[in-house]
C-alpha positions in Angstrom: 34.5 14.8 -73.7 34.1 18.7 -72.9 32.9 20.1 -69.7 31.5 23.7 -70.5 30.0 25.7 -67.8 26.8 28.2 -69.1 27.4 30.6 -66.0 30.6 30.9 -64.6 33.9 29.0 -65.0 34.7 25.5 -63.4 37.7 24.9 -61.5 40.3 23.1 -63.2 42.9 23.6 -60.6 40.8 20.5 -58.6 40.8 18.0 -61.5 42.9 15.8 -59.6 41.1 15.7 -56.5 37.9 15.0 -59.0 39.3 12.2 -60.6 39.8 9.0 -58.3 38.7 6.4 -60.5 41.9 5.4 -62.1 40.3 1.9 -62.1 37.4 -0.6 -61.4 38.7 -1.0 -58.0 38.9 3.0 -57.2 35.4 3.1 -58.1 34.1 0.0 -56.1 35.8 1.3 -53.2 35.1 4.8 -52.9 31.2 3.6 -53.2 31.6 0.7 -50.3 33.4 3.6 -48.0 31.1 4.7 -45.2 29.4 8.4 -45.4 26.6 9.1 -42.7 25.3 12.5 -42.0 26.5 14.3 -38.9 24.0 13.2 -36.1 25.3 15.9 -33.8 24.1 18.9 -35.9 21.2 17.1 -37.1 20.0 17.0 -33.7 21.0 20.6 -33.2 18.7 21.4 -36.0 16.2 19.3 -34.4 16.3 21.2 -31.3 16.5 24.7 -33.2 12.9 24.0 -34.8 11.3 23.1 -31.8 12.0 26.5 -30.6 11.1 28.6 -33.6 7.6 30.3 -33.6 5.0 28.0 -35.0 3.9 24.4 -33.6 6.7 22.0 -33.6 6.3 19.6 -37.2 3.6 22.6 -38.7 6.1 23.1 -41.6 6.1 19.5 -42.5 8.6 18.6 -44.7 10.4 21.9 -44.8 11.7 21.1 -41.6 12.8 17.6 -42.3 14.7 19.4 -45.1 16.4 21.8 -42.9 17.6 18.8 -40.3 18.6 16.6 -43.6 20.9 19.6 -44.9 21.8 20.2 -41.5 23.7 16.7 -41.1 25.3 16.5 -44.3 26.7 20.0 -44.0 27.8 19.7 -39.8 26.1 23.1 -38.8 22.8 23.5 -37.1 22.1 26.0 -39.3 22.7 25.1 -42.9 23.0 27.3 -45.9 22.3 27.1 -49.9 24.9 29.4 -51.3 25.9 27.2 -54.3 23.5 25.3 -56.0 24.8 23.3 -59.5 22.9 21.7 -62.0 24.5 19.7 -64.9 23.6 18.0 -68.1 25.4 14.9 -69.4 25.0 14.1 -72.8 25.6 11.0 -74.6 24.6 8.5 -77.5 23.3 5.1 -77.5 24.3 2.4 -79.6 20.8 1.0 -79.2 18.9 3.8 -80.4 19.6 2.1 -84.6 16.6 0.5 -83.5 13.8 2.8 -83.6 13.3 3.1 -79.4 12.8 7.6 -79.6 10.9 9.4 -81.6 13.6 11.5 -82.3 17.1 11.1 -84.5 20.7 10.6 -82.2 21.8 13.6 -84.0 18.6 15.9 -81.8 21.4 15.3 -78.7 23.9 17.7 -79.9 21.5 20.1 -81.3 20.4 20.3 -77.6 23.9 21.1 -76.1 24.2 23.2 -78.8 20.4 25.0 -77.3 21.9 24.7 -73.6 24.7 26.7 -74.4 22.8 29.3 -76.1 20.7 29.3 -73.3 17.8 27.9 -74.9 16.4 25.1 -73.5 14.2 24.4 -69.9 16.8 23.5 -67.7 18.2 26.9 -68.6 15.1 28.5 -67.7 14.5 27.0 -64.6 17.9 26.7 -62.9 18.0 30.8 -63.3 15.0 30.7 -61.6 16.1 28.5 -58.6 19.2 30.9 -58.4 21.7 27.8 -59.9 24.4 27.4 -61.5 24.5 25.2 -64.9 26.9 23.5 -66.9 26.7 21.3 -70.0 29.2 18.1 -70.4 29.2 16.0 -73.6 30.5 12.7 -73.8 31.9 11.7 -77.3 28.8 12.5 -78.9 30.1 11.3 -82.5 30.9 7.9 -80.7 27.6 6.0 -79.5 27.7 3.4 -76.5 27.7 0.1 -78.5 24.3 -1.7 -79.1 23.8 -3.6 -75.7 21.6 -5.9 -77.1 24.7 -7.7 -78.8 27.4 -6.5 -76.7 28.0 -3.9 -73.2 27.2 -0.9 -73.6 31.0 0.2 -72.7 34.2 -0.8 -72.1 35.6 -0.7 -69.0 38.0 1.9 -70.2 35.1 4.0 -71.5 33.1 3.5 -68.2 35.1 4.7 -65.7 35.9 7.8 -68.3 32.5 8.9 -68.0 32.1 7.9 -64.0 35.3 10.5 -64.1 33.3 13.4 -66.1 31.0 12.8 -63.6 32.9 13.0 -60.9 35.1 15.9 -62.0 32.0 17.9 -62.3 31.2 18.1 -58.6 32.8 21.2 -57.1 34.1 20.6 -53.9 32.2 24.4 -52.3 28.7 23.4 -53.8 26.0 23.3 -51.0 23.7 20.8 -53.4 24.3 19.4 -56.9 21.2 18.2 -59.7 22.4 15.8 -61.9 20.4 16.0 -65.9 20.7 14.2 -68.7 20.4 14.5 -72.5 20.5 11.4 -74.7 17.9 10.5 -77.2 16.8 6.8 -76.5 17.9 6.4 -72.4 14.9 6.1 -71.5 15.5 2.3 -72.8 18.8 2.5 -70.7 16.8 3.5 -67.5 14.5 0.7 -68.0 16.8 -2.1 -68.4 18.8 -1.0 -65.6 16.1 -0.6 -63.5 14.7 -4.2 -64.3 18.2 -5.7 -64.0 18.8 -4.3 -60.6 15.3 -4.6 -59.3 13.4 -7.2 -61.2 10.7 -7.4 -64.1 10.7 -7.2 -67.5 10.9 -4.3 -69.9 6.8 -4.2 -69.7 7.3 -3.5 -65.6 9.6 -0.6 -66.6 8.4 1.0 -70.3 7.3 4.2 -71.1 6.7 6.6 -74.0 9.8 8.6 -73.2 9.7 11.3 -75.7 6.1 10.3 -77.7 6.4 6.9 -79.0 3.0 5.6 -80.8 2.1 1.8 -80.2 4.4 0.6 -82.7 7.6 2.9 -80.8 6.6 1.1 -77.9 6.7 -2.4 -79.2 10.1 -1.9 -81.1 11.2 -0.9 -77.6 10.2 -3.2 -75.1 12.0 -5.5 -77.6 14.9 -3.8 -77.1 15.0 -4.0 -73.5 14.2 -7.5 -73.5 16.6 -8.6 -75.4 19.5 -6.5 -73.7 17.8 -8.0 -70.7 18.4 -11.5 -72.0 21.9 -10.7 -73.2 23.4 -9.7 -70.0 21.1 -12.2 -67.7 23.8 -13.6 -66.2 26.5 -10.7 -66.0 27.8 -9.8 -62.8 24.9 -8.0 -60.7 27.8 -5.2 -59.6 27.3 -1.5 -59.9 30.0 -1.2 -62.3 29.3 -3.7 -64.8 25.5 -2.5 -64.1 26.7 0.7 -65.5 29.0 -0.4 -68.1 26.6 -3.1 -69.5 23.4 -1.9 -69.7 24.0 2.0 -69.3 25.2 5.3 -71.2 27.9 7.5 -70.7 25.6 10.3 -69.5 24.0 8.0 -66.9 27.1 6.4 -66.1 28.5 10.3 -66.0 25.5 10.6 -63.3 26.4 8.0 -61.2 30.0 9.3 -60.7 28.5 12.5 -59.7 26.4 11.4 -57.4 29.3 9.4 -56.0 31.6 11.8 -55.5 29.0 14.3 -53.8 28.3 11.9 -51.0 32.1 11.8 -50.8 32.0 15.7 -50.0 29.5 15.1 -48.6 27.1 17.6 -50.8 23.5 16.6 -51.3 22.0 15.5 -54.2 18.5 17.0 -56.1 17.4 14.0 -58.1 15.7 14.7 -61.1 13.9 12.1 -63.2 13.6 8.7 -64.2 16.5 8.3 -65.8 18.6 10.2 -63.1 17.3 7.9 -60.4 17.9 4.8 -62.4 22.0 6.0 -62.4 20.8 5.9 -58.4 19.4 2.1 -58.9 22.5 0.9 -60.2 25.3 2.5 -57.4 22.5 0.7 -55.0 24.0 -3.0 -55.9 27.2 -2.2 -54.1 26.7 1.4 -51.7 25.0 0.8 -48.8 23.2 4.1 -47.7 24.0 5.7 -51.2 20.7 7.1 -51.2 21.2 9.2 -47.7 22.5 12.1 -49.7 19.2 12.1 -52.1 16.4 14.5 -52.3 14.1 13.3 -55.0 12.7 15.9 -56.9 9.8 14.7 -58.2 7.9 12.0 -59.6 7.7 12.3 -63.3 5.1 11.1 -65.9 7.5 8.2 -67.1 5.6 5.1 -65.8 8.5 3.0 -64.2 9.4 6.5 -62.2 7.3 6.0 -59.0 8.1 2.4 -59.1 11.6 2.9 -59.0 11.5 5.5 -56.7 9.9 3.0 -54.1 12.6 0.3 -54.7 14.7 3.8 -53.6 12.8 4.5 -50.7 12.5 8.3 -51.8 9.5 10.0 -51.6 9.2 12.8 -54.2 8.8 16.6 -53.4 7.0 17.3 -56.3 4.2 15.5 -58.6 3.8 17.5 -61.3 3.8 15.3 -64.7 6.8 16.3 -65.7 8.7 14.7 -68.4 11.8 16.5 -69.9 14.4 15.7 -68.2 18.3 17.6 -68.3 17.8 18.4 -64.4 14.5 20.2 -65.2 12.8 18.6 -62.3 15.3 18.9 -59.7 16.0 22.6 -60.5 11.9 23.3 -59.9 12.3 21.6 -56.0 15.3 23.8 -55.4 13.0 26.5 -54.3 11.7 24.5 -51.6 15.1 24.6 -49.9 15.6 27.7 -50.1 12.2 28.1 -48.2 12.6 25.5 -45.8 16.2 26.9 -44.9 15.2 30.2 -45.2 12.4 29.7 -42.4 15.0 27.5 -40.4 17.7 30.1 -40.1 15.1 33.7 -40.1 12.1 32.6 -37.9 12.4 34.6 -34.1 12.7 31.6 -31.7 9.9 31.8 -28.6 12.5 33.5 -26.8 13.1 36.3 -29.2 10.0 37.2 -30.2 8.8 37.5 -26.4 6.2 34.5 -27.1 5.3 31.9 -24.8 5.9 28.4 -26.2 3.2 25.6 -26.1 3.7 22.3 -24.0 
């Protein structure tokens, strides 16, 4: 595994404090701890809008972004200094069977267009004013084929739930999770079906392109895996280890260990928010910390992001994944944060307030 950051250094001097999963056990109970926002500051925030000059709730959603930041950072008025995006990228046993439209090997010849600064996400996280980092995960060693077997060992689980983790910088005011992995897609959709329900035909999409006959050798796929692991323990771990990839499993780690410091979360795309779907088995409240995006154009996106209870930010048919999504939100915190902390109050601008 490699952690390489495409703007400026991580710290390594914290690896220790980013690494708490030295088993199954760490993991299942840092994600059963309780982590609530701060209701003292949120209702600070609260009280701060309704004396800024406009009509109280005329920013819609902007304001409820303002109060959500507000409560997870304990200040009334809540900043966006550091923003991170990162990409895991792994390989999936599964994909021998025809489920992308592209090779395995197209994974590393993305990392390799991340680091030269190349691809979307690099584009659009400059442009929301982030920072970006790439981390691979044994890219020469695929996740087994979970049709015939889980997906990892436990070993190799809570290594990636730890790359994860480590990646989450404890002065970041908001963190995007991406992903790179030809064929997760399929790993998304079986998750998603084994934590909420369905068949692969509730949860299947084209993913990259897929013709008819793509589709078909996929939905197999899933089904079978489905059908494999039917009767596996419905935990978030073996969730995870079973029936994900290293780079979703990375995912979930991060998202973990943000609520932990208590740093929200940008959601990205279906296959970030099915990451989400599995830490839901065993966190209550894990999705507090969650901003979702958008909605992308993968079918089983909007139903998944119901069984979440997230509404999106953004519907704009996106598809591409590696954080691209969340990193086009971003600017809608900076506004709604920007007119939470800059607007005059009635007071200060000499304006009468309405009743």
């Amino acid at each position: 595994m490699s952690l390489q950051s495409l703007v400026s250094p991580l710290p390594h001097d914290k690896g220790a404090d980013l690494r708490p999963f030295a088993t199954r056990a760490d993991f299942e109970a840092a994600l059963a701890a309780p982590c609530a926002p701060d209701a003292e500051a949120r209702e600070a925030a609260r009280a701060r809008q309704a004396e800024l000059t406009k009509p109280l709730g005329s920013l819609g959603q902007l304001e409820d972004m303002a109060v959500f930041f507000a409560g997870w950072q304990s200040h009334a008025r809540p900043a966006l200094t550091r923003a991170r995006a990162v990409v895991f990228a792994g390989n999936h046993g599964f994909a021998v069977h025809g489920v992308s439209a592209y090779p395995t090997s197209v994974t590393a010849q993305m990392v390799a267009n991340f680091r030269a600064g190349g691809a979307g996400v690099n584009a659009l996280s400059g442009a929301a004013g982030m920072e970006l980092a790439v981390v691979e995960l044994d890219l020469d060693t695929p996740t087994h084929d979970f049709t015939t077997a889980p997906a990892m060992s436990e070993a190799e689980c809570l290594a990636a739930l730890n790359a994860g983790a480590a990646s989450v910088d404890p002065d970041l005011d908001l963190f995007a999770p991406g992903e790179m992995g030809i064929g997760n897609t399929t790993a998304a959709a079986a998750i998603s079906a084994h934590v909420f329900g369905g068949t692969g035909a509730d949860w299947i999409g084209p993913g990259t392109g897929l013709d008819n006959d793509g589709m078909a050798r996929k939905l197999a796929v899933i089904d079978r895996a489905l059908a494999f692991h039917a009767d596996a323990p419905r935990t978030a771990f073996e969730t995870l280890r079973r029936l994900g990839g290293r780079e979703i499993a990375a995912m979930a780690g991060a998202i973990l260990q943000a609520r932990r410091l208590r740093i929200p979360i940008m959601l990205d795309g279906f296959i970030c928010c099915s990451a989400l779907a599995a830490l839901t088995q065993d966190g209550a409240g894990i999705t507090d910390h969650c901003l979702a995006g958008h909605c992308s154009a993968e079918p089983g996106h909007m139903r998944l992001l119901g069984h979440l209870g997230l509404e999106p930010l953004l519907r704009l048919s996106l598809r591409l994944g590696e954080a691209s999504g969340a990193c086009v939100a971003v600017p809608l915190v900076r506004s709604a944060l920007a007119a939470h902390n800059e607007m005059a109050t009635f007071a200060q601008a000499g304006v009468s307030a309405g009743q």
